[in-house]
C-alpha positions as CSV (number, residue, x, y, z in Angstrom):
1,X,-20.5,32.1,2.7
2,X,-23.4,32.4,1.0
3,X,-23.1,28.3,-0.5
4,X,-22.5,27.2,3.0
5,X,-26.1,29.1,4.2
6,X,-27.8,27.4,0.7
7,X,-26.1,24.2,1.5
8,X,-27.6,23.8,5.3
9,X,-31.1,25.2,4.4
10,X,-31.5,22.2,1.6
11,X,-30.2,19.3,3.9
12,X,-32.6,20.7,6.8
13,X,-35.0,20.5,3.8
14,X,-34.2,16.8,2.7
15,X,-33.3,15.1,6.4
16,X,-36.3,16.2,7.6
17,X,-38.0,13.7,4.9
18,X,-36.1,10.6,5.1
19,X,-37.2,7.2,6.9
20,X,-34.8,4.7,7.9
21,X,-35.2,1.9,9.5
22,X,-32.0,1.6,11.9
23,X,-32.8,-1.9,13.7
24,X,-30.2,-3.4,11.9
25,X,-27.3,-0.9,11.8
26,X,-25.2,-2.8,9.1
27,X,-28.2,-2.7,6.6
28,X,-28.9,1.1,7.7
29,X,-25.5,2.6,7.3
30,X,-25.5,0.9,3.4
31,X,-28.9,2.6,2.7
32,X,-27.9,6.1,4.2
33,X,-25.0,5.8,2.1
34,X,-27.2,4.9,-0.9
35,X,-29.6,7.8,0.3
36,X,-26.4,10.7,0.7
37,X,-25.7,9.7,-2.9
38,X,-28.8,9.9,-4.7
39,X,-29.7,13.5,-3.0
40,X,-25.8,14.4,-3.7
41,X,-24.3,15.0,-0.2
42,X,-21.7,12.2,-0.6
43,X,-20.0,14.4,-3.9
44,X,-18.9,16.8,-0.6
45,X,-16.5,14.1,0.3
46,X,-14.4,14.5,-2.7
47,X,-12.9,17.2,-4.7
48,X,-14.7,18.6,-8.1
49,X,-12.0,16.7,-10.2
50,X,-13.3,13.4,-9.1
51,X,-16.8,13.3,-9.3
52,X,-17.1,16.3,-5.5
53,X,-19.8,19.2,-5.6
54,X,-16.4,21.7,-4.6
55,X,-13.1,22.4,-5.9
56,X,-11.5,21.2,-2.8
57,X,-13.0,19.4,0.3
58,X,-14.4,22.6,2.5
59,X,-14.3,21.8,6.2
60,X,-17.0,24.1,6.7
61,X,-19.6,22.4,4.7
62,X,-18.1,19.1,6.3
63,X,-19.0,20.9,9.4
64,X,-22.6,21.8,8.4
65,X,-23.3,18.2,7.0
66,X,-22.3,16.6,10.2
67,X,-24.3,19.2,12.2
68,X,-27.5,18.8,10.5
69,X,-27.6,15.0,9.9
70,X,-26.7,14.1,13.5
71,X,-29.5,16.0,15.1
72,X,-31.8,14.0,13.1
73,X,-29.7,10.4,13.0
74,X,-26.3,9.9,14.6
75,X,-25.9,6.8,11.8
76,X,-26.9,8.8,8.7
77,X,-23.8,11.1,10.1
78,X,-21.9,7.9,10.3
79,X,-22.5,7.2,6.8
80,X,-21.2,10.5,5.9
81,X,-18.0,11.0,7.8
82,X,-17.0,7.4,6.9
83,X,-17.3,8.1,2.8
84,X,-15.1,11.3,3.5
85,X,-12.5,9.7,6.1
86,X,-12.2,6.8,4.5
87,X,-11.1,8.4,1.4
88,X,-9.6,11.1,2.8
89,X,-6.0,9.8,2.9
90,X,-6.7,9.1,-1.2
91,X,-7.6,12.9,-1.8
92,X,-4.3,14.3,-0.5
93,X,-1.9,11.5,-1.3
94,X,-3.0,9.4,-3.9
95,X,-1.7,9.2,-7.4
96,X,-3.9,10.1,-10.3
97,X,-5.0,6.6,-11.2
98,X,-6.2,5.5,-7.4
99,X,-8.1,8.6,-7.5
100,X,-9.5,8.2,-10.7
101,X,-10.4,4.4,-9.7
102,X,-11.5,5.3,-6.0
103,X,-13.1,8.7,-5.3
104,X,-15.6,8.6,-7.7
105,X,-17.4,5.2,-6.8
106,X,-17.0,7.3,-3.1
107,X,-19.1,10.5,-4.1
108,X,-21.7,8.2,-5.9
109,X,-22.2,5.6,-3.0
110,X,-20.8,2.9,-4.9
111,X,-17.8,2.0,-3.2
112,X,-18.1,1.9,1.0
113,X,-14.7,3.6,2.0
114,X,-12.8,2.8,6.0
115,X,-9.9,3.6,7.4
116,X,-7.8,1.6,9.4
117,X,-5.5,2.9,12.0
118,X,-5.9,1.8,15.4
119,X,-4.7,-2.0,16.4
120,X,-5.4,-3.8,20.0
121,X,-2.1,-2.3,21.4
122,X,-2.2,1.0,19.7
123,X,-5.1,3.5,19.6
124,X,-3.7,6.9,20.6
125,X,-0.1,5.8,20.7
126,X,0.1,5.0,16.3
127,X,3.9,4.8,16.6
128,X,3.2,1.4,18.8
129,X,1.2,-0.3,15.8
130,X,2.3,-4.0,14.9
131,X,1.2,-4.3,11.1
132,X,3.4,-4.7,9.2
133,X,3.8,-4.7,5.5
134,X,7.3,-6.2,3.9
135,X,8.2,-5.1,0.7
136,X,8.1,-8.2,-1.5
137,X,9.9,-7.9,-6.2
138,X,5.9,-6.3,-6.8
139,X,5.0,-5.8,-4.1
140,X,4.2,-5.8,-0.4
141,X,2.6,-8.1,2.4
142,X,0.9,-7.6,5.4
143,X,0.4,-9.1,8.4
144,X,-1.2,-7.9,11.4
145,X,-4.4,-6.8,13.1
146,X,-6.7,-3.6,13.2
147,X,-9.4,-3.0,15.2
148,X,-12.3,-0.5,16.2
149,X,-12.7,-0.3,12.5
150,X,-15.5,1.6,11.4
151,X,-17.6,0.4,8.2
152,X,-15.2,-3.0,9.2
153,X,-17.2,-5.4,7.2
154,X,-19.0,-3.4,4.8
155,X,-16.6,-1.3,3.5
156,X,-15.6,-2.2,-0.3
157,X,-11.8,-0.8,0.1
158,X,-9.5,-0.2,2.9
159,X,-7.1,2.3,4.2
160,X,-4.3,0.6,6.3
161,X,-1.7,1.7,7.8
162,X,1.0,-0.7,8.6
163,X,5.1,-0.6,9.5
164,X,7.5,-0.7,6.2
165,X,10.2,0.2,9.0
166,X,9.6,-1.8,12.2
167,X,12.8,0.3,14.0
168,X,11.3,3.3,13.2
169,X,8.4,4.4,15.1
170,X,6.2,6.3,13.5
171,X,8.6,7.2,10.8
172,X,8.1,4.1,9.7
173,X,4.6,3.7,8.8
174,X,3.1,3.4,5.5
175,X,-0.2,3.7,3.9
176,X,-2.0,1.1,1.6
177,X,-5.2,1.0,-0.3
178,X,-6.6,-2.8,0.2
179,X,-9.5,-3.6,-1.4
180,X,-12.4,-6.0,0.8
181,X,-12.0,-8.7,-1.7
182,X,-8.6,-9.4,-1.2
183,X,-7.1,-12.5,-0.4
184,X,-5.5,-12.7,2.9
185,X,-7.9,-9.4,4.2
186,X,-10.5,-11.3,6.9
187,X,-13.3,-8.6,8.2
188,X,-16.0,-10.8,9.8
189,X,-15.3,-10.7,13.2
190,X,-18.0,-8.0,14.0
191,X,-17.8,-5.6,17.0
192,X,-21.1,-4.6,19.1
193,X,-20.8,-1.6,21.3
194,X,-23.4,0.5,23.3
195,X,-24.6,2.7,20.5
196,X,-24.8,-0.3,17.0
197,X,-22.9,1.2,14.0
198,X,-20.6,-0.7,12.2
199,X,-17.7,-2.2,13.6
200,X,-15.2,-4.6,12.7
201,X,-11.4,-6.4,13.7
202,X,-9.4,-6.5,10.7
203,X,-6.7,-9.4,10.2
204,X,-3.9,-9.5,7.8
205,X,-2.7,-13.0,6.8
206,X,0.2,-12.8,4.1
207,X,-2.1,-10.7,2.5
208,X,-0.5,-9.7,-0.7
209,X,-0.9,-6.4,-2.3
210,X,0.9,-5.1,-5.4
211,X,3.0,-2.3,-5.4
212,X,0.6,-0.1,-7.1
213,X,-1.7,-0.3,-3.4
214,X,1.3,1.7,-1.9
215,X,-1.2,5.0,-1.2
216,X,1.8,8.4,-1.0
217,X,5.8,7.6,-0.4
218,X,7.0,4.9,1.4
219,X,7.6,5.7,5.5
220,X,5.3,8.8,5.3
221,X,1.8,7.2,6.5
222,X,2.0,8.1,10.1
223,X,1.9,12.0,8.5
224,X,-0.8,11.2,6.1
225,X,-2.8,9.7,8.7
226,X,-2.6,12.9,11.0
227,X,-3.1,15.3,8.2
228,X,-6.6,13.3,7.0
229,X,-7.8,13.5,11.1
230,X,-6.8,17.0,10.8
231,X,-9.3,17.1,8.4
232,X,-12.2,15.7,10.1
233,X,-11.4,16.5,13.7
234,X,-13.7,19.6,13.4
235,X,-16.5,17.8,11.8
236,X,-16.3,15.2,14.9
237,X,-17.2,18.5,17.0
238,X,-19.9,19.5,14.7
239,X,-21.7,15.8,15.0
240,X,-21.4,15.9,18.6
241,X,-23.0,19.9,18.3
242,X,-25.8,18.5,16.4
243,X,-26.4,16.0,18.5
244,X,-26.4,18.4,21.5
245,X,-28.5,20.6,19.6
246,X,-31.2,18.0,19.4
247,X,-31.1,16.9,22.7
248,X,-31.5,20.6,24.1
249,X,-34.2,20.9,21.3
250,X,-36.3,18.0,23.0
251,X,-35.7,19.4,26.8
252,X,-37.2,23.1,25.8
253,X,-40.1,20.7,24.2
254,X,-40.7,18.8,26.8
255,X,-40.3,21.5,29.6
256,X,-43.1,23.3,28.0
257,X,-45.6,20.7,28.4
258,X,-44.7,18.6,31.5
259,X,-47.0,19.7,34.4
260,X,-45.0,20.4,37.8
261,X,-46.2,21.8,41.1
262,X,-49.4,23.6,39.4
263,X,-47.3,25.1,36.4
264,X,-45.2,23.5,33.9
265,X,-41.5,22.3,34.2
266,X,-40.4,25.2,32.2
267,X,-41.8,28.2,34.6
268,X,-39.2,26.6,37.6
269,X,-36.2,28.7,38.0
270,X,-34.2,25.8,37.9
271,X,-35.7,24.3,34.9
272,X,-34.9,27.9,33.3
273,X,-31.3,28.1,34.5
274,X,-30.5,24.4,33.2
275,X,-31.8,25.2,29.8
276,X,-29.4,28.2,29.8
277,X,-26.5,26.5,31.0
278,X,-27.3,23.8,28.1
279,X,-27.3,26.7,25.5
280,X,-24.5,28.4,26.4
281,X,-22.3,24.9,26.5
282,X,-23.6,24.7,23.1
283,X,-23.0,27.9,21.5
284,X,-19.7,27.9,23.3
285,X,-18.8,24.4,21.2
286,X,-20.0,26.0,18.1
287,X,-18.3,29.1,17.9
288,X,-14.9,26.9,18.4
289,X,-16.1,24.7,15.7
290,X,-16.7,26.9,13.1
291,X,-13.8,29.1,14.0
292,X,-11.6,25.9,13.2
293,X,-13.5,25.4,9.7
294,X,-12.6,28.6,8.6
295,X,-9.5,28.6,9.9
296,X,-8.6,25.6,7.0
297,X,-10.3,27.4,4.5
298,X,-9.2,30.6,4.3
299,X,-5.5,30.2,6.0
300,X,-4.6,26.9,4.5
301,X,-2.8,24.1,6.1
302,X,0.9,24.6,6.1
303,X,3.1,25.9,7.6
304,X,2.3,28.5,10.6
305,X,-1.5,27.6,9.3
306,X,-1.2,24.3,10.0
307,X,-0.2,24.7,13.4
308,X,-3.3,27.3,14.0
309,X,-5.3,25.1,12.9
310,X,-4.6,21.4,14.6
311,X,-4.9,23.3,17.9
312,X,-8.4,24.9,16.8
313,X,-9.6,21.8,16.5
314,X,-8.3,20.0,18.9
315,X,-10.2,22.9,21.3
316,X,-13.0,22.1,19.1
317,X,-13.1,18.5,19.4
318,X,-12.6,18.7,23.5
319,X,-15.0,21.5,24.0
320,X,-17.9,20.1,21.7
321,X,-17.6,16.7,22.5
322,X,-17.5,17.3,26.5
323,X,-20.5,19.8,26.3
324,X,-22.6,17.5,24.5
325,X,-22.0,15.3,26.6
326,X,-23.0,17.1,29.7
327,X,-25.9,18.8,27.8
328,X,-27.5,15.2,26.8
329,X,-26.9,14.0,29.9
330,X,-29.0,17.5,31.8
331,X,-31.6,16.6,29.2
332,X,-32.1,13.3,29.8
333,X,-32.0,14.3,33.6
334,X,-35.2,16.9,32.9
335,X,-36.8,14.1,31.1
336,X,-37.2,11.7,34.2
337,X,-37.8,7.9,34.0
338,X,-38.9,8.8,30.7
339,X,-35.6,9.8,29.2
340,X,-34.1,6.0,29.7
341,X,-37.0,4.6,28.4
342,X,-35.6,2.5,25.1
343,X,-37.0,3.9,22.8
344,X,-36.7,7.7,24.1
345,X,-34.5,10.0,21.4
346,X,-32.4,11.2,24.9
347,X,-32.2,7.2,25.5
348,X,-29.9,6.8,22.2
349,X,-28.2,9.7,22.4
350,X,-26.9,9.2,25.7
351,X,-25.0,6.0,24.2
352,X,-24.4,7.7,20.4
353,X,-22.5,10.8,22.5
354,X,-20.1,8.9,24.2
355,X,-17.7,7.4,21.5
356,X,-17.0,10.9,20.4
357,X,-14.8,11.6,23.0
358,X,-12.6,8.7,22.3
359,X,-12.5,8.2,18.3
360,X,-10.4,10.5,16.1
361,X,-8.7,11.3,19.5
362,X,-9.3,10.9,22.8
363,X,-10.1,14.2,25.0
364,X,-6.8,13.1,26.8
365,X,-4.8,13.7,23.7
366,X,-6.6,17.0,22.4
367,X,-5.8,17.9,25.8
368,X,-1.8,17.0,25.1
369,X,-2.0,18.6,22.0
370,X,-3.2,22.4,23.1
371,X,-1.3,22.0,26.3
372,X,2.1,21.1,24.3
373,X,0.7,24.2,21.7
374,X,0.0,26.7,24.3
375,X,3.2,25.9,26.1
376,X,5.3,26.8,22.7
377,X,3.2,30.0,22.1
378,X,1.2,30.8,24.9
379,X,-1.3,33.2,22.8
């Protein structure tokens, strides 16, 4: 629509002209986030009624967000996606006052919002989480450990999932909104990975939480969690676009002007047929991507809808992620001993690319979950 072309021609506008310094990634994502709310772009995290730009939360200006900032900075992206998933879960299922208290402080970059699924023992199989929260006369307590959390450490509120019904599997998970202050709630022990964002193990100590925290019904977080990933599953595709986009962006550049056997790079045949392999992985990732946005927008999520959409973007998720992949890597490939230079754009993207195809889903379970689709309706 014609808000969604207005929307990407001003963020082009306004990424283009920010400076961060990303040395210390802890300190970077907290002044992206202060950034994204100043210039607005957080209020597309939350819904009109609670301080959003949009009625609703629009998956394709999710989409275009992620796009755009992660061809220009993979953590300012970070900062983004974190504010909307970590407060997605409080959008669809939380009452009127944890909405009131939470989503606003989210759109104006005053509350850092994180989500807390995955635990040492359970990543893609939730059912097999350990958590657990007992239901106490006001309240509940928890006692457990998440991991591979990200904003761990810097986020200002929490959303946890943990077992209410131990015997139950994943029908007995529950979701709770635990503020970083709380006693009981330790988030210091820091994770560094290969690309620096954020990253923190979560541990529960009789950590007490009143009844109030209790974010939806009892037993139904396992669903909640799934429909907020839902959510953001196609903007995962549009980061790794964006980041494919920019790495295809520098080859074409550099092509142009590296001198090779008397010409330039870009007048071999092979050069030529790499870039167009590289395009057409891209454009391939897009079109699914997109197609998944609108599918949410205009057909809903229930129902049949739902079910169109989860295995849109599970496709888009696989396809985007996987092509970017293999697009970065051809790029840094053209680049030489130059591309693993630190330092070199290709250098960092190489490491920022590869945690997409594992977060929010491995490849292995969008895979599972279009083969399991396709099997029940083949078309």
């Amino acid at each position: 629509d014609e808000r969604h072309r207005t929307l990407a021609r001003a963020l082009e506008v306004w990424i283009a002209q920010q400076q961060v310094d990303e040395s210390d990634d802890r300190a970077a994502c907290r002044t992206w986030v202060r950034l994204l709310a100043e210039a607005g772009w957080l209020e597309f995290c939350v819904p009109l009624a609670h301080g959003g730009r949009w009625d609703t939360l629009d998956s394709r200006a999710l989409v275009i967000i992620r796009e755009t900032l992660s061809r220009y900075s993979p953590l300012a992206d970070f900062a983004f996606a974190m504010q909307g998933l970590g407060s997605g879960a409080i959008t669809l299922a939380g009452s009127a006052a944890q909405q009131t208290h939470y989503l606003p402080k989210v759109a104006r970059g005053e509350s850092i919002a994180a989500f807390a699924l995955s635990e040492p023992q359970a990543g893609s199989d939730v059912a097999a989480m350990a958590t657990s929260a007992v239901a106490t006369v006001d309240g509940f307590v928890l006692n457990g450990v998440k991991t591979w959390i990200s904003n761990g450490g810097i986020a200002d509120f929490y959303v946890v999932f943990a077992k209410t019904d131990a015997q139950a599997g994943a029908r007995g998970i529950s979701a709770f909104i635990v503020d970083a202050d709380t006693a009981g709630l330790d988030d210091n022990t820091h994770l560094h990975v290969m690309s620096p964002h954020p990253l923190a193990t979560l541990r529960f100590d009789d950590c007490r939480l009143p009844a109030g925290n209790l974010l939806g019904d009892i037993n139904s977080g396992f669903k909640l969690a799934m429909r907020t990933l839902d959510i953001f599953r196609a903007s995962v595709a549009a980061a790794a676009i964006g980041m494919g986009r920019r790495a295809l962006h520098d080859a074409v550049n550099y092509s142009r002007k590296r001198p090779m056997f008397g010409a330039h790079l870009a007048d071999l045949p092979l050069t030529q047929a790499r870039l167009g392999d590289m395009a057409s992985l891209l454009d391939a990732a897009a079109l699914l991507t997109y197609r998944a946005a609108w599918l949410r927008d205009t057909q809903g999520s229930d129902g049949d809808a739902a079910v169109a959409y989860t295995r849109a973007a599970a496709m888009a998720k696989l396809t985007a992620t996987e092509n970017a992949s293999r697009v970065i890597d051809m790029a840094l490939q053209m680049h030489g001993g130059t591309g693993v230079l630190v330092g070199n754009k290709l250098e960092s993207l190489y490491r920022d690319i590869r945690s997409l195809r594992i977060y929010e889903g491995a490849s292995e379970v969008q895979q599972l979950i279009i083969g399991k689709s396709v099997i029940k309706n083949p078309a």
